[in-house]
C-alpha positions in Angstrom: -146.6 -77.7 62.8 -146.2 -80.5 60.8 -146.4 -78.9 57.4 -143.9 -76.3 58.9 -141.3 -79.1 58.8 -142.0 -80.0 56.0 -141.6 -77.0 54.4 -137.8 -76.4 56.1 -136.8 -80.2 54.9 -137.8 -79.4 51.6 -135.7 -76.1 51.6 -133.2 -77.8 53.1 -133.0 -80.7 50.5 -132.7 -77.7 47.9 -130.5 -75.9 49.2 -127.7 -79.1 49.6 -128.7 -80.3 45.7 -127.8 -76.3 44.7 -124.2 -76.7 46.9 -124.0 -80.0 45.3 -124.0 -78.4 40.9 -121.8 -75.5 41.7 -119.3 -78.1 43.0 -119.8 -80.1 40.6 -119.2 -77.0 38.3 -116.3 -75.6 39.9 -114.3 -78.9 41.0 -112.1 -80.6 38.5 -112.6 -83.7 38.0 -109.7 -85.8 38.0 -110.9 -89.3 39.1 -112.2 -90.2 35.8 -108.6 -89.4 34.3 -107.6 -91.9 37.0 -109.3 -94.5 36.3 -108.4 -94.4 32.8 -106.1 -97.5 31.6 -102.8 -96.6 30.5 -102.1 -96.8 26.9 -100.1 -100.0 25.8 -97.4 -99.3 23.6 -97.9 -100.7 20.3 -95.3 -103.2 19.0 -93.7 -101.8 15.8 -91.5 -103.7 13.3 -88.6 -102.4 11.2 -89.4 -99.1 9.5 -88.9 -100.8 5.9 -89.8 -99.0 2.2 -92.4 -100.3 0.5 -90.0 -102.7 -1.9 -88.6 -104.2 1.1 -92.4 -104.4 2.2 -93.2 -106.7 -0.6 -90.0 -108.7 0.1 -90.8 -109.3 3.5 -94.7 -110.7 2.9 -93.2 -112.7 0.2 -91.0 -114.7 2.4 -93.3 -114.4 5.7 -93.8 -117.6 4.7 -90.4 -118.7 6.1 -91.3 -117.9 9.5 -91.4 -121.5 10.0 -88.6 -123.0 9.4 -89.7 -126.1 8.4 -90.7 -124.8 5.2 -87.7 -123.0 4.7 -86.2 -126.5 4.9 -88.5 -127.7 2.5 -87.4 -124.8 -0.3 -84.0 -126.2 0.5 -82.6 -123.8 3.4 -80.3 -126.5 5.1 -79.5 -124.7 8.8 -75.5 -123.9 9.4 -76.5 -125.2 12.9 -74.7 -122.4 14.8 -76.1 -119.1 16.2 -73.1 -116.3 16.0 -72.4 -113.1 17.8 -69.7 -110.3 17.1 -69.4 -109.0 21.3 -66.5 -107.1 19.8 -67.4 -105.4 16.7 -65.4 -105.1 14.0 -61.7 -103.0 13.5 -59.0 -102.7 11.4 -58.4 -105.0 8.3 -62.0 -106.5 8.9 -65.6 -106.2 7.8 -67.0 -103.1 10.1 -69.3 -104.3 12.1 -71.4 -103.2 15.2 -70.8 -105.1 18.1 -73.9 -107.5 17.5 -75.0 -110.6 16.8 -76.3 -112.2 13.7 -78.3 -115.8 14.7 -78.7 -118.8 12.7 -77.7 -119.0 8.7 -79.9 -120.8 6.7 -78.4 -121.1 3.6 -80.4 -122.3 0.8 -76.9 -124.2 -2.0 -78.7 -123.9 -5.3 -79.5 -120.3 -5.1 -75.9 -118.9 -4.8 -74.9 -117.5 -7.9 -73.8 -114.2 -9.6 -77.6 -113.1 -10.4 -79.8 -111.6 -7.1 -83.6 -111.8 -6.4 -85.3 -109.9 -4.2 -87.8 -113.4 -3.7 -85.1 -115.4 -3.4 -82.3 -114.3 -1.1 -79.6 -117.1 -0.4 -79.3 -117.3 3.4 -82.2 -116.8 5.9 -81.4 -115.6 9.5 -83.3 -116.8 12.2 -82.7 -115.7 16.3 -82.9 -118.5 19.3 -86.1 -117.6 21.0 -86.4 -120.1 24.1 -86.6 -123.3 22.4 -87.9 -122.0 19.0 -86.4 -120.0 15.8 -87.9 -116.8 15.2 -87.2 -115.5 11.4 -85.3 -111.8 12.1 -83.2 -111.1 8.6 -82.4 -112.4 5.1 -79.5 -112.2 3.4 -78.0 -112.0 -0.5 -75.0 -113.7 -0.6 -72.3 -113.8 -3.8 -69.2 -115.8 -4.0 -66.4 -113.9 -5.3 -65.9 -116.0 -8.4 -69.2 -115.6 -8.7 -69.5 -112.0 -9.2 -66.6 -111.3 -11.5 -65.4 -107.8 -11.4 -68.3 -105.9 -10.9 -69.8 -105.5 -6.7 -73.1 -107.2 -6.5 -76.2 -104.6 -5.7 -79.8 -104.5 -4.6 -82.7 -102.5 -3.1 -80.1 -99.8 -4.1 -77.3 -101.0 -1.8 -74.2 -102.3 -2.8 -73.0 -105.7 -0.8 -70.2 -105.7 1.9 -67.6 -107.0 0.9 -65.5 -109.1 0.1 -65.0 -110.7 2.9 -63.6 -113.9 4.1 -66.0 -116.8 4.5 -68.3 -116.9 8.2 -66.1 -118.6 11.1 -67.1 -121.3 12.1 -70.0 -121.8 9.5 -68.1 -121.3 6.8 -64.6 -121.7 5.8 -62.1 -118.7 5.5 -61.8 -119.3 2.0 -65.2 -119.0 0.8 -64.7 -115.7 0.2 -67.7 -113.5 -0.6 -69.8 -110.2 -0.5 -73.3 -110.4 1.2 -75.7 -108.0 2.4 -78.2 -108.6 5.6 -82.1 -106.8 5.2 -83.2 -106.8 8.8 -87.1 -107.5 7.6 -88.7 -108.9 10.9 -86.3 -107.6 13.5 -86.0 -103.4 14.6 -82.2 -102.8 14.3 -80.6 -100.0 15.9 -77.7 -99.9 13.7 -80.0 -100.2 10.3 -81.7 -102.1 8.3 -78.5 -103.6 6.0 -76.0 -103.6 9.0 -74.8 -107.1 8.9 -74.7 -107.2 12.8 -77.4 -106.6 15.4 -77.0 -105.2 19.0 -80.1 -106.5 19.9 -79.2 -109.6 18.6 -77.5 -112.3 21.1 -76.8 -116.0 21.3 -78.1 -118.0 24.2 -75.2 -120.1 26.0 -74.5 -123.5 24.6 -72.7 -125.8 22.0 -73.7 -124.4 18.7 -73.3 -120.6 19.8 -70.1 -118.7 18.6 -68.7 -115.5 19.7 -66.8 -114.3 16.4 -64.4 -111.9 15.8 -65.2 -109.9 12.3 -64.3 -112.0 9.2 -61.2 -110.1 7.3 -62.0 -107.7 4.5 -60.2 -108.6 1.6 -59.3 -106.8 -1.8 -60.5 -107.6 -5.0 -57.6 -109.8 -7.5 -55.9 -106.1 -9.2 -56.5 -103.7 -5.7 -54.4 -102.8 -3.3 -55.3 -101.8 0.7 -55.2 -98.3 0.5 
């Protein structure tokens, strides 16, 4: 009797552990896929070409600002914005901001380097600057006849100087390289729509500065 029951646990056992592989077989198996982390998006910066690679690892260096100040980048102090674009008889921007110039005196000249650009752009982020742009920058005196160019691009311009960081009269071309910041408008719009400044005393909401003929040209 005994070894009778034996017998019919063992066939028993056997016969669950051969119901238990052919459902394993035959059921999906989704709870694996379940418990599987989703994927983190991975941050991405500007899609740039590999000149304005090298530019940007030459002057990572000036994501601290302090030694921007120390290669003589003086801050303008005030962060602008352009909530209203750009229209008629002005520079044609995208409604945008721009951030905090840092304009560097001794550079500004007719002659551009791609090391050396004569503003750097910084955005208010909480309590700190974060490095988002540079910009080359040539008075009009400056450039004589001829419209400055580089990384293939010619500069906007000219334009009347930055209100309120600059006087109207400093009149200019310049051209922004978004080299830290994704821009949805481009890489050498001047503005940014993902660009904005916080509330306060030293943020400005600008209207476009005028765009101004050369001496000789007429508004078509």
């Amino acid at each position: 009797m005994h070894q009778h029951q034996t017998s019919s646990c063992g066939a028993a056992r056997g016969s669950l552990l051969t119901v238990g592989l052919i459902l394993a077989v035959i059921t999906p198996s989704h709870a694996p896929a379940q418990l599987k982390p989703a994927a983190k998006p991975v941050a991405s910066g500007p899609a740039l070409t590999p000149e304005l690679q090298k530019v940007r690892a030459a002057l990572d260096k000036y994501k601290d600002p302090i030694t921007a100040v120390h290669d003589g980048y003086l801050s303008t102090l005030g962060c602008v914005e352009y909530p209203k674009g750009g229209g008629e008889g002005s520079m044609k921007y995208v409604a945008g901001g721009m951030g905090v110039h840092f304009l560097n005196g001794p550079l500004i000249g007719p002659n551009l380097d791609p090391a050396k650009p004569q503003v750097l752009i910084y955005e208010m982020d909480g309590d700190r600057l974060k490095l988002v742009a540079a910009e080359w920058f040539v008075p009009v005196e400056a450039a004589g006849k001829t419209v400055p160019k580089i990384f293939g691009q010619e500069l906007g311009g000219p334009m009347a100087g930055h209100k309120p960081v600059m006087p109207d009269g400093l009149v200019h071309y310049d051209l922004h390289v978004w080299l830290w910041k994704n821009n949805p408008a481009g890489v050498f719009s001047p503005t940014n729509p993902a660009v904005s400044c916080p509330k306060g005393a030293y943020s400005f909401s600008e209207d476009a500065p005028k765009m101004l003929m050369p001496k000789g040209k007429r508004m078509k």
